[in-house]
N, CA, C and O atoms as a CHARMM CRD file, in Angstrom:
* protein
*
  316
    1    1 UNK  N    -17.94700  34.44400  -9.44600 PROA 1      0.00000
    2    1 UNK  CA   -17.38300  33.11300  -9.57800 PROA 1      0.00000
    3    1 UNK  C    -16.64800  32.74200  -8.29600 PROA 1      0.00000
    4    1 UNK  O    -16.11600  33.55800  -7.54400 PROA 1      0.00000
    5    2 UNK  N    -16.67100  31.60500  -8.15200 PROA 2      0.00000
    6    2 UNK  CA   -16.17500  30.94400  -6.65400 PROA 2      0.00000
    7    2 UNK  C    -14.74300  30.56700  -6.99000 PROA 2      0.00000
    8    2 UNK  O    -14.49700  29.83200  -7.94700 PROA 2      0.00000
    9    3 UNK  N    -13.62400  31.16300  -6.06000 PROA 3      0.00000
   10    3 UNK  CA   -12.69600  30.62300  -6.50900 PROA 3      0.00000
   11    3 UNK  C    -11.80200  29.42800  -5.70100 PROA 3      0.00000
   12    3 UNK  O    -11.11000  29.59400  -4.69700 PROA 3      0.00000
   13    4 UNK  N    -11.99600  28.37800  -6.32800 PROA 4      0.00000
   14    4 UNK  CA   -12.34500  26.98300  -5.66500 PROA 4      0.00000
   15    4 UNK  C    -10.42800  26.14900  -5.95500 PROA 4      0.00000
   16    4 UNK  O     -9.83300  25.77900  -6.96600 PROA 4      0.00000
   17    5 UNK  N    -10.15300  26.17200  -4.81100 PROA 5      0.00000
   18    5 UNK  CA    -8.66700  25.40400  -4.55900 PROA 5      0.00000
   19    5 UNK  C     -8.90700  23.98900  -5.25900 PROA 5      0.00000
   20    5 UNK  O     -9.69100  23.50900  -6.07900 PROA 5      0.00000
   21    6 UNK  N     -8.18300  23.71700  -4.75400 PROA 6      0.00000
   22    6 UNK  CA    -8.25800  21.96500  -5.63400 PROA 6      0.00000
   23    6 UNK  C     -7.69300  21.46600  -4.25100 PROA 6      0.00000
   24    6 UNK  O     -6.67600  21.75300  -3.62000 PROA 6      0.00000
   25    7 UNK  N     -8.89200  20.48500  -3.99400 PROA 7      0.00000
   26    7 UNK  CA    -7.91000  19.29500  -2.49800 PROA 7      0.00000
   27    7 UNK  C     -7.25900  18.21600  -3.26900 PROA 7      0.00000
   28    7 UNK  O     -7.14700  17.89800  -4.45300 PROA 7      0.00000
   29    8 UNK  N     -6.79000  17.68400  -1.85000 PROA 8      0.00000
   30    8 UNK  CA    -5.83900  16.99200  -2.38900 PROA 8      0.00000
   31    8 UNK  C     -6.64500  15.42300  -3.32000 PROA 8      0.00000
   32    8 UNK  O     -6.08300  14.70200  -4.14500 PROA 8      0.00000
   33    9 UNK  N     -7.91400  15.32600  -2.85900 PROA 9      0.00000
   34    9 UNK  CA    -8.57600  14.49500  -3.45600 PROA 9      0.00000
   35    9 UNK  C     -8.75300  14.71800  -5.23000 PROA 9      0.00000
   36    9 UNK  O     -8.71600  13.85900  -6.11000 PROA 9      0.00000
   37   10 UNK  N     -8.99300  16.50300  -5.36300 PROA 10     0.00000
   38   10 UNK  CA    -8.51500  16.28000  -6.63000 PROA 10     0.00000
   39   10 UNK  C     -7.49000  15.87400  -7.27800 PROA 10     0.00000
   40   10 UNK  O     -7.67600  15.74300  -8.48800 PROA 10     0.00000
   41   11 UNK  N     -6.43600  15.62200  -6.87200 PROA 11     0.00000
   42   11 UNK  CA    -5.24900  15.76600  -6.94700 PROA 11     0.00000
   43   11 UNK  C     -5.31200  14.14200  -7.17200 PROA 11     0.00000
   44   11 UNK  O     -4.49400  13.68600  -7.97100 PROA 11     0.00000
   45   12 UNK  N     -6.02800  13.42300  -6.66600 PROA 12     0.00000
   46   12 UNK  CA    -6.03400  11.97600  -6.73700 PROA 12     0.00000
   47   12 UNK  C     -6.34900  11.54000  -7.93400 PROA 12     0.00000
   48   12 UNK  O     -5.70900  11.03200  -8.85400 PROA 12     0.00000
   49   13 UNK  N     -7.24100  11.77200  -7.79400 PROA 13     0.00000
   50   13 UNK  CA    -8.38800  11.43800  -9.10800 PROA 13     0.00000
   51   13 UNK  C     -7.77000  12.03600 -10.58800 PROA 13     0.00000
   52   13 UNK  O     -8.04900  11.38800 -11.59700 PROA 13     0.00000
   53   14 UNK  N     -7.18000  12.90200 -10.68500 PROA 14     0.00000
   54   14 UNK  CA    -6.63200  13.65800 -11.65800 PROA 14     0.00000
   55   14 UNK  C     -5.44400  13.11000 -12.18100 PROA 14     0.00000
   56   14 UNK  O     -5.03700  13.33100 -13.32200 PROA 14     0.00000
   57   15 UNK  N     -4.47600  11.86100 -10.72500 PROA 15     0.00000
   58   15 UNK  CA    -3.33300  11.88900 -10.75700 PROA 15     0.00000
   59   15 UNK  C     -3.91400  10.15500 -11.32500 PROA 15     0.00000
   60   15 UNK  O     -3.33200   9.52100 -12.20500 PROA 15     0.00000
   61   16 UNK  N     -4.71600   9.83700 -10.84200 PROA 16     0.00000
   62   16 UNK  CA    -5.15000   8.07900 -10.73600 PROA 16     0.00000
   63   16 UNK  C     -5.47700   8.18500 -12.95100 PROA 16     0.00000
   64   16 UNK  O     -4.87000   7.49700 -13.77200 PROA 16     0.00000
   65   17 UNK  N     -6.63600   9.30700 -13.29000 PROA 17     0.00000
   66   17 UNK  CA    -6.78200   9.15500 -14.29000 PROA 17     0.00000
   67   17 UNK  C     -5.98100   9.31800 -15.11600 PROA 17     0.00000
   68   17 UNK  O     -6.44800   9.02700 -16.21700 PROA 17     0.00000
   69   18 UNK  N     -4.55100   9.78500 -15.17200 PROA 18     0.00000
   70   18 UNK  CA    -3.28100   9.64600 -15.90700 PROA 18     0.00000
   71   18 UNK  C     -2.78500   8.81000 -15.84200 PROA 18     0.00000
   72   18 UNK  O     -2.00000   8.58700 -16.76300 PROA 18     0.00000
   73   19 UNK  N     -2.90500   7.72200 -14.65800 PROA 19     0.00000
   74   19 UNK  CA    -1.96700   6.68400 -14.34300 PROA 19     0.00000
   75   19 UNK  C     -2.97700   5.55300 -15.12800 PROA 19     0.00000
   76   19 UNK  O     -2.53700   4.56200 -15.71100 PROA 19     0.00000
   77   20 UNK  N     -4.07700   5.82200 -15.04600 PROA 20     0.00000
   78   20 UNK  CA    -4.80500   4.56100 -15.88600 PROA 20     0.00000
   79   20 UNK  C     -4.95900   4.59400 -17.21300 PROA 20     0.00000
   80   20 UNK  O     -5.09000   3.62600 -17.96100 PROA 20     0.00000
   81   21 UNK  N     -4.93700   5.94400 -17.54000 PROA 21     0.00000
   82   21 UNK  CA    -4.55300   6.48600 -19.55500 PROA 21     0.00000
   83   21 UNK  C     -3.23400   6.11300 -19.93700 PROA 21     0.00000
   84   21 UNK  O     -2.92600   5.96100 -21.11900 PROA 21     0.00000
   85   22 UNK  N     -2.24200   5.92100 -18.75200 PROA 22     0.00000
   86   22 UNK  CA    -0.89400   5.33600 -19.60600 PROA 22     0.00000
   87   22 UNK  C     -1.15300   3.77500 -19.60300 PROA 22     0.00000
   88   22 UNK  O     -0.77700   3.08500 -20.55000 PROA 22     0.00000
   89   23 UNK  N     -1.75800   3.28200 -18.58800 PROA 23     0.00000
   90   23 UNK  CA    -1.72700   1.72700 -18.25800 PROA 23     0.00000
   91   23 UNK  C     -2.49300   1.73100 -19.65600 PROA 23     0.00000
   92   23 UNK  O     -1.61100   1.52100 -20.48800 PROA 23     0.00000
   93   24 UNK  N     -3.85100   1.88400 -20.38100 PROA 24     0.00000
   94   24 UNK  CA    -4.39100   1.45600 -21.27300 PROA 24     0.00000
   95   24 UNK  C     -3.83700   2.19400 -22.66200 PROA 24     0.00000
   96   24 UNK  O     -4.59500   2.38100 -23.61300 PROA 24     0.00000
   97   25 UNK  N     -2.22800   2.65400 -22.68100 PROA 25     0.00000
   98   25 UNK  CA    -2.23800   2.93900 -23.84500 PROA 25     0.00000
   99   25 UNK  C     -0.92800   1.70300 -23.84200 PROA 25     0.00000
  100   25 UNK  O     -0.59200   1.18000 -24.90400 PROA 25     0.00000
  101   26 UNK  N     -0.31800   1.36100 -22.62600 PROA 26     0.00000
  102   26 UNK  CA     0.83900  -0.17400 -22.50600 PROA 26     0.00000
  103   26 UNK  C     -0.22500  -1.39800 -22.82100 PROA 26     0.00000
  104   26 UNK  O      0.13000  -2.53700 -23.12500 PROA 26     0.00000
  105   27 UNK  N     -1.09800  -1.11500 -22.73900 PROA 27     0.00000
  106   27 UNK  CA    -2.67300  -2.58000 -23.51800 PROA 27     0.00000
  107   27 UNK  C     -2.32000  -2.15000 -24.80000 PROA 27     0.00000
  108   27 UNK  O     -1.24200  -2.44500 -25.31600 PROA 27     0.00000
  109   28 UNK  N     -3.28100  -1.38400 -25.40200 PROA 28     0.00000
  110   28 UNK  CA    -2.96800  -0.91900 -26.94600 PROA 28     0.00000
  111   28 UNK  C     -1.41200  -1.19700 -27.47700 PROA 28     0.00000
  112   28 UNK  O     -1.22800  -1.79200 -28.53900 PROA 28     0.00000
  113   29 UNK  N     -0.69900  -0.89100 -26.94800 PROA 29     0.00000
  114   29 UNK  CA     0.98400  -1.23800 -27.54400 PROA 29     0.00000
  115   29 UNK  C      0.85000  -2.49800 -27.73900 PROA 29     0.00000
  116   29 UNK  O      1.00000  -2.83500 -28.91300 PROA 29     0.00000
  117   30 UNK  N      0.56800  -3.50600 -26.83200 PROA 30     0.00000
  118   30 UNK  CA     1.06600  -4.72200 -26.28500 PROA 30     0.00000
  119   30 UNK  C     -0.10300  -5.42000 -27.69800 PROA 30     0.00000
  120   30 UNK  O      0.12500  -6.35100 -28.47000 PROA 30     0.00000
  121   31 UNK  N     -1.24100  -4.59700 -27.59900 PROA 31     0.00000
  122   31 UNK  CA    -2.45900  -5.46000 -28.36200 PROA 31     0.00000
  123   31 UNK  C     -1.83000  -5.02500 -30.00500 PROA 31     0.00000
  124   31 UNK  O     -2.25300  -5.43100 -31.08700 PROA 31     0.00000
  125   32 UNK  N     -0.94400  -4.28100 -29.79600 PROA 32     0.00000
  126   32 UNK  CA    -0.52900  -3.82500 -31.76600 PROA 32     0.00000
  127   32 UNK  C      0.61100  -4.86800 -31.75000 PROA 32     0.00000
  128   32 UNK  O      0.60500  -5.75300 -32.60500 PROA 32     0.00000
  129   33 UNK  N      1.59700  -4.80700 -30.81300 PROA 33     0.00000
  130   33 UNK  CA     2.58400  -5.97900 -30.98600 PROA 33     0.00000
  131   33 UNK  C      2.45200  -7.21100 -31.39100 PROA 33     0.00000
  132   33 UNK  O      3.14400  -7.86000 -32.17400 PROA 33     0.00000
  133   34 UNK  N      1.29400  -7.55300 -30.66600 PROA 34     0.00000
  134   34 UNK  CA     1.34800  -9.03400 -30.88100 PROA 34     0.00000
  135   34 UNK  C      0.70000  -9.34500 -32.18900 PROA 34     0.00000
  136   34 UNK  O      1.20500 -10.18400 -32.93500 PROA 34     0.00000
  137   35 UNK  N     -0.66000  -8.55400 -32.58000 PROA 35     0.00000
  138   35 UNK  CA    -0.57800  -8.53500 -33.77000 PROA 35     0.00000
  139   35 UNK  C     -0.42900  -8.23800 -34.84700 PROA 35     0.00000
  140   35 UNK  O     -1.21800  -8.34100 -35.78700 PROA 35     0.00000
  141   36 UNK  N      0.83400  -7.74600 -34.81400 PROA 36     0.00000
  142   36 UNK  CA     1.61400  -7.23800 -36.16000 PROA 36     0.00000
  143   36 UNK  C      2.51800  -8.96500 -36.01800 PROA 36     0.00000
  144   36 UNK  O      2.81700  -9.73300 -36.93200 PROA 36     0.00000
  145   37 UNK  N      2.63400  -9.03800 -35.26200 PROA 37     0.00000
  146   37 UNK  CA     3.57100 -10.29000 -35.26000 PROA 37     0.00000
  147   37 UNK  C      2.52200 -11.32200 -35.67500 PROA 37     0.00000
  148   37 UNK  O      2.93200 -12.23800 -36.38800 PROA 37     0.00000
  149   38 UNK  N      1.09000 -11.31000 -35.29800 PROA 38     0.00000
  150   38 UNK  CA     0.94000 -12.91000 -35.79200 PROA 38     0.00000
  151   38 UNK  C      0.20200 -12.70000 -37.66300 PROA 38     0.00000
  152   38 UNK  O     -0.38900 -13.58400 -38.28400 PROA 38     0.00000
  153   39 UNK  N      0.52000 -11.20100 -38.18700 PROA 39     0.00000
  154   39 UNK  CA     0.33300 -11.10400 -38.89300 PROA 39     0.00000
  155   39 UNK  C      1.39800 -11.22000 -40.05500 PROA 39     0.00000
  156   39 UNK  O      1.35000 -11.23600 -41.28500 PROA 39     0.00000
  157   40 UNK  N      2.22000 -11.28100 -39.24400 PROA 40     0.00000
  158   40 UNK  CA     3.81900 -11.42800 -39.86200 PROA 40     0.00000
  159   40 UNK  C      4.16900 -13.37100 -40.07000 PROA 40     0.00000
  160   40 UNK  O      5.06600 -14.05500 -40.56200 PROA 40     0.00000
  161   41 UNK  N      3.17000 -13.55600 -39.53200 PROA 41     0.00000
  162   41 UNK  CA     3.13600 -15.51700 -39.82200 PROA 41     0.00000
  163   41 UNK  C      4.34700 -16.00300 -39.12500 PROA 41     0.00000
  164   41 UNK  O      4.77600 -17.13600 -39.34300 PROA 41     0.00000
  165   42 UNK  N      5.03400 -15.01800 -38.12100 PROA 42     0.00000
  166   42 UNK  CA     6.24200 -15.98300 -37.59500 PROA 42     0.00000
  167   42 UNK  C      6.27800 -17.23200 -37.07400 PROA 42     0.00000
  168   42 UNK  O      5.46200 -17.77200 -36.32700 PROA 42     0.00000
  169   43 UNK  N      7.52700 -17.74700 -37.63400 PROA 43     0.00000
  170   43 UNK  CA     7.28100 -19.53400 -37.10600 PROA 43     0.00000
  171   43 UNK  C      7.56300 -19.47300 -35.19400 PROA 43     0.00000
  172   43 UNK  O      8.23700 -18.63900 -34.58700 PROA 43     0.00000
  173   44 UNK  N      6.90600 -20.47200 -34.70400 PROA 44     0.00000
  174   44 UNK  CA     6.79100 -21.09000 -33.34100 PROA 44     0.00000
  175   44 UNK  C      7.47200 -20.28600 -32.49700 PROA 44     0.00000
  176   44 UNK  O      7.06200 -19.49200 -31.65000 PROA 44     0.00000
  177   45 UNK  N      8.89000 -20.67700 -32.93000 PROA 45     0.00000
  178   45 UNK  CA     9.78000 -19.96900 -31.80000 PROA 45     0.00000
  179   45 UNK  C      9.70300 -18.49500 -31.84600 PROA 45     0.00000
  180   45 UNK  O      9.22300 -17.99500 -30.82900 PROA 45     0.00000
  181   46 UNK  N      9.98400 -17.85500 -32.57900 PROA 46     0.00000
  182   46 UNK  CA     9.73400 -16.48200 -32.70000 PROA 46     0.00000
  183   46 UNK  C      8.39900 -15.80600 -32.30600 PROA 46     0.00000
  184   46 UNK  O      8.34200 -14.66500 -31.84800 PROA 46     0.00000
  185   47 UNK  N      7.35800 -16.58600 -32.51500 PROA 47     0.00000
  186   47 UNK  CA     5.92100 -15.94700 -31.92400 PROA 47     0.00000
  187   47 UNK  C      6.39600 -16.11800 -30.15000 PROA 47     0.00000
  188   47 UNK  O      6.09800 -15.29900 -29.28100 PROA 47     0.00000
  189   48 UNK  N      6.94200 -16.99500 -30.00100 PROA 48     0.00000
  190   48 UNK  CA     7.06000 -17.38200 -28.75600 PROA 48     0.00000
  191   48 UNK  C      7.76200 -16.26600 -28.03900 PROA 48     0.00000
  192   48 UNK  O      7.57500 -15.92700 -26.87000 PROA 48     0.00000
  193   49 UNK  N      8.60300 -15.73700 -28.91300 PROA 49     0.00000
  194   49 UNK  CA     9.89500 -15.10500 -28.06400 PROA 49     0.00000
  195   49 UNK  C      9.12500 -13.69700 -27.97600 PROA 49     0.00000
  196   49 UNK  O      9.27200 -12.96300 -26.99800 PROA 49     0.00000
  197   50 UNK  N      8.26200 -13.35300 -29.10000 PROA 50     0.00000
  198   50 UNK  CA     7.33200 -11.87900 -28.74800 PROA 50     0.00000
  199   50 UNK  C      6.26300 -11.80600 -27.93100 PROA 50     0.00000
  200   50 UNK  O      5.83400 -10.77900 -27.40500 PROA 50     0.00000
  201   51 UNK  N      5.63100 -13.42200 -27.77500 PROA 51     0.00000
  202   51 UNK  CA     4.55100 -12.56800 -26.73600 PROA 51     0.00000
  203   51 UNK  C      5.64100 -13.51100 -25.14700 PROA 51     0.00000
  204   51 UNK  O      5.07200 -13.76900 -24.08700 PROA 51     0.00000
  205   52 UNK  N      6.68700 -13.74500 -25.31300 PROA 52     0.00000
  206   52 UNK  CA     6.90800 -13.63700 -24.28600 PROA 52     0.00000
  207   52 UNK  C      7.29400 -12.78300 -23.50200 PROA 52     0.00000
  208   52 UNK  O      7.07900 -12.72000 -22.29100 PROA 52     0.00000
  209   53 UNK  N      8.10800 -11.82400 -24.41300 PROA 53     0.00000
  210   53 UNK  CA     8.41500 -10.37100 -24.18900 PROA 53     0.00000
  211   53 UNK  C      7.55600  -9.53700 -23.88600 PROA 53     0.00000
  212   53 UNK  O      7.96100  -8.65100 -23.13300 PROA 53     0.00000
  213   54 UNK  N      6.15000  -9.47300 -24.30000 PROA 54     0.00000
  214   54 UNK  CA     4.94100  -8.31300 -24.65300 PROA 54     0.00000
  215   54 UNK  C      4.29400  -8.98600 -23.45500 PROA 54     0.00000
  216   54 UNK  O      3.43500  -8.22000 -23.01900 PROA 54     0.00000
  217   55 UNK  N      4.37400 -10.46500 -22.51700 PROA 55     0.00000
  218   55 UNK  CA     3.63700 -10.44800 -21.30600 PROA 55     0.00000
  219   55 UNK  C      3.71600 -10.22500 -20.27100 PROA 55     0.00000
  220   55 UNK  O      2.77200 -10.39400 -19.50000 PROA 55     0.00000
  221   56 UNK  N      4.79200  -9.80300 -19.93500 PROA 56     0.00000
  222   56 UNK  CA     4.92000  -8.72000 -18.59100 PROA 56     0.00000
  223   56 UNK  C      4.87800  -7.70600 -18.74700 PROA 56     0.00000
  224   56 UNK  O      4.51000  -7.07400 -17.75700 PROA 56     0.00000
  225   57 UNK  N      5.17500  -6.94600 -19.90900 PROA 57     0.00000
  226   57 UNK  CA     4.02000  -5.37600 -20.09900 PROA 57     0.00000
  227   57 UNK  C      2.88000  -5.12400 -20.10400 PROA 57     0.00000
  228   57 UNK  O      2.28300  -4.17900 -19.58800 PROA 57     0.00000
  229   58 UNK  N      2.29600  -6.49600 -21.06600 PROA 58     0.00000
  230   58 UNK  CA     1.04400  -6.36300 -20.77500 PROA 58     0.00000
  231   58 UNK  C      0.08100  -6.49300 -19.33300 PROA 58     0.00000
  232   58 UNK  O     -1.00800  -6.00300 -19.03400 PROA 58     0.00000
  233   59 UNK  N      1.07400  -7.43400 -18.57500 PROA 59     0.00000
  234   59 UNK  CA     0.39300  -7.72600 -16.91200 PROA 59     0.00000
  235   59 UNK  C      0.81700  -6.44100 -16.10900 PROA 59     0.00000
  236   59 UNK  O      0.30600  -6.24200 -15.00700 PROA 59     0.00000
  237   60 UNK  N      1.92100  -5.39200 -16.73400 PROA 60     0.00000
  238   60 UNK  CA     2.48600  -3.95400 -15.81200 PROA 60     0.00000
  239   60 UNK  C      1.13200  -3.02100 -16.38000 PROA 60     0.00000
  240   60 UNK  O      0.35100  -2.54100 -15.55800 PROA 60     0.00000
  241   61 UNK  N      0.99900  -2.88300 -17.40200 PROA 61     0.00000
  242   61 UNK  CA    -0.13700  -2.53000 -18.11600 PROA 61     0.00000
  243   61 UNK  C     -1.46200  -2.48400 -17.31800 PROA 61     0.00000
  244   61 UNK  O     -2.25100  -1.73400 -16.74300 PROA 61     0.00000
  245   62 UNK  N     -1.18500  -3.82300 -17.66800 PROA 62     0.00000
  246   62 UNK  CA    -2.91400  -3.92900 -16.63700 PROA 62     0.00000
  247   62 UNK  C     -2.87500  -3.81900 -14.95400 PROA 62     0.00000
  248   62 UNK  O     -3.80300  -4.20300 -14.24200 PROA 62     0.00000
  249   63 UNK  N     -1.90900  -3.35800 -14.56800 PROA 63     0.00000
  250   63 UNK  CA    -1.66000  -3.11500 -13.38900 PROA 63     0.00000
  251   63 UNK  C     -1.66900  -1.34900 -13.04000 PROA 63     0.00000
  252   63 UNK  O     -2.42500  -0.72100 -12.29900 PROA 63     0.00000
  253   64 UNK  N     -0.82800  -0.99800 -13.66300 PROA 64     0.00000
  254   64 UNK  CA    -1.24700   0.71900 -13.74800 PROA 64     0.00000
  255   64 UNK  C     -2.49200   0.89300 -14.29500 PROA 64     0.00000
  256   64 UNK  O     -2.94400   1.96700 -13.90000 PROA 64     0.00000
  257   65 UNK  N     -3.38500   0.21900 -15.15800 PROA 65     0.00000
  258   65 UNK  CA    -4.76800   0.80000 -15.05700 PROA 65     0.00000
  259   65 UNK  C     -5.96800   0.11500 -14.18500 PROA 65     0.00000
  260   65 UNK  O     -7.11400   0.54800 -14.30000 PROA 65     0.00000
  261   66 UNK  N     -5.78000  -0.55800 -13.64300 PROA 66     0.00000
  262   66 UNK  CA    -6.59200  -1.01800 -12.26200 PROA 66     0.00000
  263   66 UNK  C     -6.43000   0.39000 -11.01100 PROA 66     0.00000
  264   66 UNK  O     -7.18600   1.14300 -10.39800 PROA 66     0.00000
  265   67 UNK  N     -4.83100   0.11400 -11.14900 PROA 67     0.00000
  266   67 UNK  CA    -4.31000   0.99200  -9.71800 PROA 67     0.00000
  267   67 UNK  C     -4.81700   2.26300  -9.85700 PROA 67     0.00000
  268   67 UNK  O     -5.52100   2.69500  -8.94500 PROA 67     0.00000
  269   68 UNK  N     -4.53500   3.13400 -11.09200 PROA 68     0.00000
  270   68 UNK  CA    -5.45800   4.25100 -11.77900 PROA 68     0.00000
  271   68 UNK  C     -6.83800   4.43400 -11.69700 PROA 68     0.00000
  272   68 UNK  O     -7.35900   5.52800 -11.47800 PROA 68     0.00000
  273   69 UNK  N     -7.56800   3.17000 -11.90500 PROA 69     0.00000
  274   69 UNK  CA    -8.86200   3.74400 -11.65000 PROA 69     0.00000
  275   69 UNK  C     -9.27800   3.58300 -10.10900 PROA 69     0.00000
  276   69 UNK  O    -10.22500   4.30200  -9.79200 PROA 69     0.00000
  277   70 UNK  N     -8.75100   2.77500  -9.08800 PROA 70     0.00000
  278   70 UNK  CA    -8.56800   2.39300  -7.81800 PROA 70     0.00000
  279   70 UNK  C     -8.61100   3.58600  -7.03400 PROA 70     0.00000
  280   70 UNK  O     -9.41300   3.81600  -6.12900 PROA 70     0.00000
  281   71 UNK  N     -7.52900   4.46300  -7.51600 PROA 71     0.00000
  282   71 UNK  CA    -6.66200   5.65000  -7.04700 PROA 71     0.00000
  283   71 UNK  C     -8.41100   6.89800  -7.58200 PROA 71     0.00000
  284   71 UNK  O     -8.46500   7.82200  -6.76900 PROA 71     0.00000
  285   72 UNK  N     -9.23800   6.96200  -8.32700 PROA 72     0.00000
  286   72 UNK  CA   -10.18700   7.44400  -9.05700 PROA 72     0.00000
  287   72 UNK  C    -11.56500   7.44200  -8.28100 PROA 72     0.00000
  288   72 UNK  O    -12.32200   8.39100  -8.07600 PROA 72     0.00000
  289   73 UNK  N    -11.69500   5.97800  -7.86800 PROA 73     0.00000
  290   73 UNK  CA   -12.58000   5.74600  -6.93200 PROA 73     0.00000
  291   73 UNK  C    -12.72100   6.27200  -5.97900 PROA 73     0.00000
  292   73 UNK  O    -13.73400   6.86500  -5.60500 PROA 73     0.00000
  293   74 UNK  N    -11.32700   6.08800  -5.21300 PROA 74     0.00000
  294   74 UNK  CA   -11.11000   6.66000  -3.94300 PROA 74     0.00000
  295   74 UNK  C    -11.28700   7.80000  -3.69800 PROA 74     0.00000
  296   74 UNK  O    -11.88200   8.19100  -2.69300 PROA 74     0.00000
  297   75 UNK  N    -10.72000   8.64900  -4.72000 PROA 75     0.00000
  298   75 UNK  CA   -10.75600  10.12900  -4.62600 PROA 75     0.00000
  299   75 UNK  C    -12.10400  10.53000  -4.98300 PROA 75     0.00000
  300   75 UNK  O    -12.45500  11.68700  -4.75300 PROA 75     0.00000
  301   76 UNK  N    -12.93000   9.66600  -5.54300 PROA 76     0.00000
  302   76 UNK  CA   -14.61800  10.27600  -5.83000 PROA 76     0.00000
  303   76 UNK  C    -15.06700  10.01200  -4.48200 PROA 76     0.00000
  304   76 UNK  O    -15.52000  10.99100  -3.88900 PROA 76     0.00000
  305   77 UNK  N    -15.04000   8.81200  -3.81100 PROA 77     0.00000
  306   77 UNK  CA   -16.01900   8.55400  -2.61500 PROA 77     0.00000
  307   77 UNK  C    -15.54200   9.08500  -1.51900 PROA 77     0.00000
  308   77 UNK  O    -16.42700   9.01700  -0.66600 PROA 77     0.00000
  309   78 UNK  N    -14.41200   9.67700  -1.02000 PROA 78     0.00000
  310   78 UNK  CA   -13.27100  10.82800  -0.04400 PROA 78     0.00000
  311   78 UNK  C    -13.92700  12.23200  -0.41100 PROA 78     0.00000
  312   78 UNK  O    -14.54000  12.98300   0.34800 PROA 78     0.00000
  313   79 UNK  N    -13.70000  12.36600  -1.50500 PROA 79     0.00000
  314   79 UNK  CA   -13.58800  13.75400  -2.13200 PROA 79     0.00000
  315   79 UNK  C    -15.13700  14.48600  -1.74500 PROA 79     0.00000
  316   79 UNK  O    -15.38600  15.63400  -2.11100 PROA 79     0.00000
């Protein structure tokens, strides 16, 4: 058996695919929040006040899993 180091490219790719498994589990949160709430029939203001809250997680969200798979790419076509 070959005993095979890990570069730092693995190290990318390994580190990118954790960073994009948390970004798509801040989607899933954000996608249960909102609808537990519009299942909850809240009036106007109150729907308002939750997905106003739940839309900058959801845009941090979708930002750690872009950057994650970004970080994935890189380290496949380097690596």
């Amino acid at each position: 058996m070959e005993n095979e180091q890990s570069s730092v490219f693995d190290i990318v790719i390994w580190s990118g695919a954790t960073i994009s498994v948390l970004g798509l589990i801040g989607l899933i949160w954000c996608i249960l929040r909102v609808s537990r709430a519009k299942r909850a029939k809240l009036d106007d203001d109150a729907m308002r006040e939750v997905l106003r809250t739940a839309l900058p997680l959801n845009l941090g969200a979708l930002f750690l899993s872009v950057i994650g798979l970004m970080m994935v790419i890189v380290g496949i076509f380097l690596g």
